[in-house]
MARLUM-184802 format. One record per residue: residue number from 1; x, y, z of N, C-alpha, C in turn. Coordinates in pm, 1 decimal. Layout:
% residues N
NUM,X,Y,Z,X,Y,Z,X,Y,Z
...
***
This chain:
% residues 141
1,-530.1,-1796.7,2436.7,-525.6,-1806.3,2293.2,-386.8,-1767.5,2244.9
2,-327.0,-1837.8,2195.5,-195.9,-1844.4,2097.7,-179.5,-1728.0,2029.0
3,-145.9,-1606.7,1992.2,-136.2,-1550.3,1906.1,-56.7,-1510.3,1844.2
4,-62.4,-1544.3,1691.8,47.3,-1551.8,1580.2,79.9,-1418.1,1545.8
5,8.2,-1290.6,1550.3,21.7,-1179.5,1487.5,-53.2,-1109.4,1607.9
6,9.9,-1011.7,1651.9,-45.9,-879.1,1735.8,45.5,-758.5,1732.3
7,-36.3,-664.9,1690.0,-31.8,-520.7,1698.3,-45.3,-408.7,1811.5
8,3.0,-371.8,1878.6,-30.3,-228.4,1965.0,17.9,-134.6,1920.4
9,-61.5,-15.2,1907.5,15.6,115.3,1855.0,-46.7,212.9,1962.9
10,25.3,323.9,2001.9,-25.9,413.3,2094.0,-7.0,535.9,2033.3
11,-109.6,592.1,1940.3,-30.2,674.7,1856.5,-62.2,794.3,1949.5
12,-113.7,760.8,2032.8,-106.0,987.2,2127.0,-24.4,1047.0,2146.9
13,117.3,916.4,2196.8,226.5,932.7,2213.3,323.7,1020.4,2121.0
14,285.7,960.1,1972.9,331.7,1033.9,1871.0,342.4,1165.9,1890.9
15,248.1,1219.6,1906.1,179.3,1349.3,1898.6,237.5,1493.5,1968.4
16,308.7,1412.2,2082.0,438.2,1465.8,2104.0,556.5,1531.3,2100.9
17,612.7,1404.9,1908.7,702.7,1473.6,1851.3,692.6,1574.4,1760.5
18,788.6,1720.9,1813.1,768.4,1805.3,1737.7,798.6,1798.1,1594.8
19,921.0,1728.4,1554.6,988.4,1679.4,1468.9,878.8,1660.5,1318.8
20,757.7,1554.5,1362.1,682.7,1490.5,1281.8,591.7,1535.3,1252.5
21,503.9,1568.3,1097.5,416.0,1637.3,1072.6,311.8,1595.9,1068.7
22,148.6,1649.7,1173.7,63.5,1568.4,1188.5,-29.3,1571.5,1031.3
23,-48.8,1459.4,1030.4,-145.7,1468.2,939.2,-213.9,1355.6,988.2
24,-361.7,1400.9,998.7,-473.4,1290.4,1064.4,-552.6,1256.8,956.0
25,-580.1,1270.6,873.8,-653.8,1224.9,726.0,-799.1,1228.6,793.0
26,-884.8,1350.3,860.3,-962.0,1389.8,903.7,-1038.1,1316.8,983.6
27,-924.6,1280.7,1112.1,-962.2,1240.5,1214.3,-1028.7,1289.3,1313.4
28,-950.8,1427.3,1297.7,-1041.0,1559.9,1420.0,-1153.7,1601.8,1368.0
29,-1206.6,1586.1,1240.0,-1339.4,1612.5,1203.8,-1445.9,1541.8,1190.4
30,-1354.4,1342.3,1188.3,-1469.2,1219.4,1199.6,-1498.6,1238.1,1379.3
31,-1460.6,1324.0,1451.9,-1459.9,1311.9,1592.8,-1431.9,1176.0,1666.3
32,-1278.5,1141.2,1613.6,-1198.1,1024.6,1635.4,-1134.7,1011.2,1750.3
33,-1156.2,944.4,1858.5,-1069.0,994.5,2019.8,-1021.2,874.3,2063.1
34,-1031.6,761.2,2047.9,-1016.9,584.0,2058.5,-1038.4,514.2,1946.5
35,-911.6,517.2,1855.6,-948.2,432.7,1792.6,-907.5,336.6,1742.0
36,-966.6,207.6,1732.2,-899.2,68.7,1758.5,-976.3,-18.3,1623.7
37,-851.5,-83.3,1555.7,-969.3,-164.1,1490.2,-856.1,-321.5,1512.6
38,-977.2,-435.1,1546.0,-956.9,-566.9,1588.3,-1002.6,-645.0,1470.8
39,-897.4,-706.0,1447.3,-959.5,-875.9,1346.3,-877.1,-992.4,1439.4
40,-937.3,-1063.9,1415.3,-962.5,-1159.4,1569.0,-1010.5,-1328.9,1466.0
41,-951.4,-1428.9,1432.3,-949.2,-1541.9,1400.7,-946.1,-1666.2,1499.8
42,-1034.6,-1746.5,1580.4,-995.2,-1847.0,1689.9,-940.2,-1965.9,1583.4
43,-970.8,-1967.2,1512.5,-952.6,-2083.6,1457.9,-789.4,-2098.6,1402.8
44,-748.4,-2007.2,1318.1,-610.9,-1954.5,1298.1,-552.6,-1921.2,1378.2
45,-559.4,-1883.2,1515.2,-522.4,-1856.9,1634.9,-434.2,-1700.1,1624.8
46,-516.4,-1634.2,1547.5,-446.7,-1529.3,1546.8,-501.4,-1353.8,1566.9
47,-415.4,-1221.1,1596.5,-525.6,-1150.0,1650.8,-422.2,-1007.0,1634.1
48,-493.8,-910.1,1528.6,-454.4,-777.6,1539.0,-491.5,-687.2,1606.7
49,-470.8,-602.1,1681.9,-503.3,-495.2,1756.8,-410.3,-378.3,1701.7
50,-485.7,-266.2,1644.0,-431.9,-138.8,1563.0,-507.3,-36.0,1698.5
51,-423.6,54.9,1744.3,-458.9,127.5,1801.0,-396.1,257.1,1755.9
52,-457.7,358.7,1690.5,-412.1,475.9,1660.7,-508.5,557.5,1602.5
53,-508.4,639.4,1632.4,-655.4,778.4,1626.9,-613.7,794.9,1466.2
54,-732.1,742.1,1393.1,-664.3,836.9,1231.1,-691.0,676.7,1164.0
55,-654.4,568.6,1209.8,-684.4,467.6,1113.0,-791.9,384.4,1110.5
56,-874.9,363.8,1166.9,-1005.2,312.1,1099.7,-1076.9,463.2,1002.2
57,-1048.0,588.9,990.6,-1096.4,665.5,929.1,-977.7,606.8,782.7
58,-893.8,639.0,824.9,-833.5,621.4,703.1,-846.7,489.1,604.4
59,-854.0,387.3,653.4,-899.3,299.9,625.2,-1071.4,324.4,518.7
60,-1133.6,365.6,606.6,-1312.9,385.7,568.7,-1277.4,462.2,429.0
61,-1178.9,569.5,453.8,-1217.3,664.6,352.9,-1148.1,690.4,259.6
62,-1004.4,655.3,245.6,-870.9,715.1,231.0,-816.3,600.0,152.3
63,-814.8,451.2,236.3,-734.7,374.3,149.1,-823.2,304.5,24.1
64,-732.1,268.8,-62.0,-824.5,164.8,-172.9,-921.7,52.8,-139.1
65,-985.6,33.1,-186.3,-1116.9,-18.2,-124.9,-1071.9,-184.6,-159.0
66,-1100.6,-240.5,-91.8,-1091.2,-438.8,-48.4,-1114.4,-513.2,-215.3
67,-1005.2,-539.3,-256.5,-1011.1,-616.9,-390.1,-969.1,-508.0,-465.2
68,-896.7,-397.3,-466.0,-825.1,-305.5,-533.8,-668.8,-423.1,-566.9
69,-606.9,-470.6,-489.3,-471.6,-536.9,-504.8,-546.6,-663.1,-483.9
70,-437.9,-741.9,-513.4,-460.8,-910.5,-515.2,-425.3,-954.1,-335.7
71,-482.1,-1087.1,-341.4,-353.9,-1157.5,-172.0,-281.4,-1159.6,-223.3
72,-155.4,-1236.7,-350.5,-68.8,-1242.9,-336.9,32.4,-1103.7,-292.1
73,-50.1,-1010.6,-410.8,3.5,-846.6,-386.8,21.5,-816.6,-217.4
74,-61.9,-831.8,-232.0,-69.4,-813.2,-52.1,-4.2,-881.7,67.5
75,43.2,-1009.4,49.7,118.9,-1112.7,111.8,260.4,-1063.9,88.4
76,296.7,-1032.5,-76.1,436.2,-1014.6,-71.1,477.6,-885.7,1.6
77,387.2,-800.3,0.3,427.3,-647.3,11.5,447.8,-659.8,172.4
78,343.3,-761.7,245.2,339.2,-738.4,422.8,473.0,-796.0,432.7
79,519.7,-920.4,397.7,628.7,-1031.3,423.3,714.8,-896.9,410.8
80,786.2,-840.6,311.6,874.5,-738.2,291.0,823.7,-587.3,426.9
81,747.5,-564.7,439.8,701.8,-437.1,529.4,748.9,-470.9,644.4
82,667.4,-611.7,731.5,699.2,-638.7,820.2,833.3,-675.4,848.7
83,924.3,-742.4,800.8,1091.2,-739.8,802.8,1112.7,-579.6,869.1
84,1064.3,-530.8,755.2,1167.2,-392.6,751.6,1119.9,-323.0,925.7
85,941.3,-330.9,943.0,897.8,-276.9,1051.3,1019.2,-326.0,1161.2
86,988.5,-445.1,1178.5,1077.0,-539.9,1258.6,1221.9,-519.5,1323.7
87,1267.6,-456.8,1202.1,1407.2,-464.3,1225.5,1422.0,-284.7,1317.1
88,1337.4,-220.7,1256.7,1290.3,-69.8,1340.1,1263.4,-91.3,1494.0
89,1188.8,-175.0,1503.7,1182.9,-237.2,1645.2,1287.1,-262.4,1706.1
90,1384.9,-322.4,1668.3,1497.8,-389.8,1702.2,1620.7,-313.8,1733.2
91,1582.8,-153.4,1694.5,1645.1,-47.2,1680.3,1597.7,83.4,1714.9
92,1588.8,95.3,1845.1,1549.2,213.4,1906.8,1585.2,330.3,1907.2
93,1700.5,345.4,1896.2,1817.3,441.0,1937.7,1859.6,486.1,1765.9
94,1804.8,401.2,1653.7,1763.6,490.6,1545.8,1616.5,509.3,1479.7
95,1537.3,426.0,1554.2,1402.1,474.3,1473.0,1298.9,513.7,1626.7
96,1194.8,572.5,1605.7,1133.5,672.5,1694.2,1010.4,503.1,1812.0
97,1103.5,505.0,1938.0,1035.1,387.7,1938.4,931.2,392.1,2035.2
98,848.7,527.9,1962.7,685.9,529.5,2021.0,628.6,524.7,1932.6
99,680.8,502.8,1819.1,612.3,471.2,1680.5,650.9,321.6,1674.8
100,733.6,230.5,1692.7,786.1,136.3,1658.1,780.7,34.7,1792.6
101,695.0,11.4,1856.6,672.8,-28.9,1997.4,699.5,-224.7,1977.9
102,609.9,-239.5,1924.4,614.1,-420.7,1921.6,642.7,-500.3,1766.5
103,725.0,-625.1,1753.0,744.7,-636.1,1690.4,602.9,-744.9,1609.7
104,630.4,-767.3,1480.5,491.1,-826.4,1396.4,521.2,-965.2,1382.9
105,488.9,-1087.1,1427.4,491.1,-1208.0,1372.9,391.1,-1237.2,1296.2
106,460.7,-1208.4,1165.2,385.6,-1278.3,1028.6,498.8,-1372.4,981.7
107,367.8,-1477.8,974.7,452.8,-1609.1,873.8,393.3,-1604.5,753.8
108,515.0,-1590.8,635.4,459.4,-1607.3,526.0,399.7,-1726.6,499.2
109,408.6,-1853.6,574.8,356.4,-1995.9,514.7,240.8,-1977.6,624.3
110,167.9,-1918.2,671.9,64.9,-1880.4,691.6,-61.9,-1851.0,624.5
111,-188.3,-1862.4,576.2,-264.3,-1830.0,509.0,-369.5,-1711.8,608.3
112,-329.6,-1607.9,608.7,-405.1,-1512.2,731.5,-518.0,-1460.0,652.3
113,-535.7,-1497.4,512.2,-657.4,-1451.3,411.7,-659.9,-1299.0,393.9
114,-742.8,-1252.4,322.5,-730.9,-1128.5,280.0,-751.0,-1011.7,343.5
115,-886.4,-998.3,454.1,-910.7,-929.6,529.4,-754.0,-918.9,619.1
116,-716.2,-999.1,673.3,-597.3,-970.5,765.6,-464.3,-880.5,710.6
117,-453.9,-890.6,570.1,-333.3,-884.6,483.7,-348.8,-767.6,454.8
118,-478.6,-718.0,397.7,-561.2,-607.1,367.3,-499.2,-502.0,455.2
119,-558.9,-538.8,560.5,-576.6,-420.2,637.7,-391.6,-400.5,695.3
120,-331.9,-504.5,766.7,-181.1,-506.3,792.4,-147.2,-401.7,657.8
121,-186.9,-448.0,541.4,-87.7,-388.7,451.3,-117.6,-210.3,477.9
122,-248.3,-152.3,468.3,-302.0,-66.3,473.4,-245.6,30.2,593.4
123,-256.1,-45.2,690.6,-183.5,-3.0,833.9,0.7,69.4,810.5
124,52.5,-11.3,692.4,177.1,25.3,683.6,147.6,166.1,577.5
125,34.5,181.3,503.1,-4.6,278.2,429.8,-15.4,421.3,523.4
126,-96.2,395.2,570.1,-102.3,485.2,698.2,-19.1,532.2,788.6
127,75.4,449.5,828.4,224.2,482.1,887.7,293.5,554.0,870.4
128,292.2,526.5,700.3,448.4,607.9,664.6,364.8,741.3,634.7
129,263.1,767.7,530.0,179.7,865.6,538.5,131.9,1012.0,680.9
130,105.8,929.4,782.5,112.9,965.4,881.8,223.1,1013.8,955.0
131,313.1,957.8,954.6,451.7,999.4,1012.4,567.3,1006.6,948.8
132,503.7,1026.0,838.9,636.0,1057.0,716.8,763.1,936.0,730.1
133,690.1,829.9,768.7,809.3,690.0,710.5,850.1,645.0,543.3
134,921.4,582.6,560.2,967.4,551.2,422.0,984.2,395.0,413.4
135,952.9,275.7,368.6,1018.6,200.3,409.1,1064.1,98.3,297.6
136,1164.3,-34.3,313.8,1204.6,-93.1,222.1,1105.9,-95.0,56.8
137,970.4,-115.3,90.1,883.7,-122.4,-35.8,774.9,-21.4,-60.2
138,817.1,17.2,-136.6,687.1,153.0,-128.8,559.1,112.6,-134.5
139,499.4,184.3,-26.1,352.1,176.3,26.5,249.5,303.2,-17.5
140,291.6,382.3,-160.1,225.9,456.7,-168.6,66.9,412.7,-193.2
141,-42.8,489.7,-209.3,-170.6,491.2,-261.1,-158.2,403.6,-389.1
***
């Protein structure tokens, strides 16, 4: 299967740096130890894999709930996130690259629908939150 968009994150690794301040958005209390969330399209040929202890909780509990922002909201904000992720990738030796492992192919002339956009966008919510990132477009709450 072709895939247009894939994600790996290994966030244990994180966990590591002393540098970075944990905040799990009550991961150690949902008793969170693997956690992975998959959206998976055959038809679009496309396939996220989020792996990091802390975000399907955060997600459930934490982020704005599905139809809070628009797609377009959501399309422009990933197109701009993902660049910026991207270029972090591309740059090891200044951004932390056990946080920044693989790069994101999103096409904006893509229609990946809302669930996909949703959650990508959310994922960058969680990121910077989580590991105190900052990035080109603010991803606050």
């Amino acid at each position: 299967m072709k895939n247009l968009l894939y994600i790996l994150f290994a966030g244990l690794v994180i966990y590591s740096c002393s540098s970075t301040k944990n905040r799990n958005f009550g991961a150690e209390e949902a008793g969170v130890q693997n956690d992975t969330v998959r959206i998976a399209n055959d038809s679009l040929e496309y396939e996220i894999i989020i792996i990091d202890p802390g975000y399907s909780y955060f997600l459930n509990s934490v982020a704005r709930p599905e139809g809070y922002h628009s797609l377009s909201y959501l399309e422009n904000k990933n197109q701009f996130l993902v660049t910026d992720y991207n270029s972090r990738v591309r740059s090891p030796q200044l951004y932390n690259p056990n946080i920044y492992e693989m790069e994101i192919n999103y096409d904006p002339d893509i229609n990946y629908g809302y669930e996909v956009n949703y959650k990508l966008y959310n994922y960058f919510v969680y990121l910077s939150q989580k590991y105190n990132q900052r990035f080109s477009v603010p991803t606050r709450l």
